[in-house]
N, C-alpha and C positions, 0 to 999 in steps of 0.2 A: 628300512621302515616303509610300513604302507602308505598308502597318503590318506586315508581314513588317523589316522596314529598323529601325524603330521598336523592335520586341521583341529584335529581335538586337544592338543597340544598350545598352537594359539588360540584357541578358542578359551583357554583355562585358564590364559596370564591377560586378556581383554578387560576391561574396567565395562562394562554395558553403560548406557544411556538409558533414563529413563526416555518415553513417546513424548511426555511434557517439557523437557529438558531440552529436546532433542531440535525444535524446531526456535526456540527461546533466542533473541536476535542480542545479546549484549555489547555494551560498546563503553571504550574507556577513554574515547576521545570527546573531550571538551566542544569540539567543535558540531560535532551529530548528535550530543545532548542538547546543545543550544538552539536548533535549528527550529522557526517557526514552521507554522503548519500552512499550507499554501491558500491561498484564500481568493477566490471566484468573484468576479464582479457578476452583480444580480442584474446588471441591463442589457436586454438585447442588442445582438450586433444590428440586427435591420429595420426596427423602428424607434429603437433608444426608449422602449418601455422597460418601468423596473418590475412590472407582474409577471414576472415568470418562477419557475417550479424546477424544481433538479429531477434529472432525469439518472443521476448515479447516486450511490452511498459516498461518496470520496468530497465529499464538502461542494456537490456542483459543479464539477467540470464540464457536464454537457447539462443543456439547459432545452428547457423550450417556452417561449414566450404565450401567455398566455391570452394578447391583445393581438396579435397579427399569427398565430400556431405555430410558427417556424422552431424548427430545433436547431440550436446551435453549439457551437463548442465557446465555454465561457474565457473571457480573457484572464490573465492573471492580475491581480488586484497587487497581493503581496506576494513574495516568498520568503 
């Protein structure tokens, strides 16, 4: 057999993925359902102000104070 013969061969008994499917994270473990979402304390680490702004999408993890401008990385509150 060629190996063109060969590839199209497994290529014919392959189940495809859809692209939507494909990246889709499922989980059947009780424990990584339950899991809260992490949560950022809103007070600067260097002047203990709470006016500050999030500097990522991911719920705040870096921050920047809006009373003294410093950026900082925010503590964990919860996990």
């Amino acid at each position: 057999m060629n190996p063109i013969n060969i590839s199209n061969n497994l290529n014919n008994h392959l189940v495809s993925t859809t692209i939507d499917d494909a990246y889709k994270y499922q989980t059947h473990s009780d424990f990584i359902r339950n899991l809260k979402p992490t949560v950022f304390s809103p007070i600067c680490i260097f002047c203990l102000s709470k006016n500050t702004k999030n500097l990522t999408k991911d719920a705040g993890s870096f921050k920047q104070c809006l009373n003294c401008n410093k950026q900082f990385r925010a503590t964990i509150v919860r996990n």
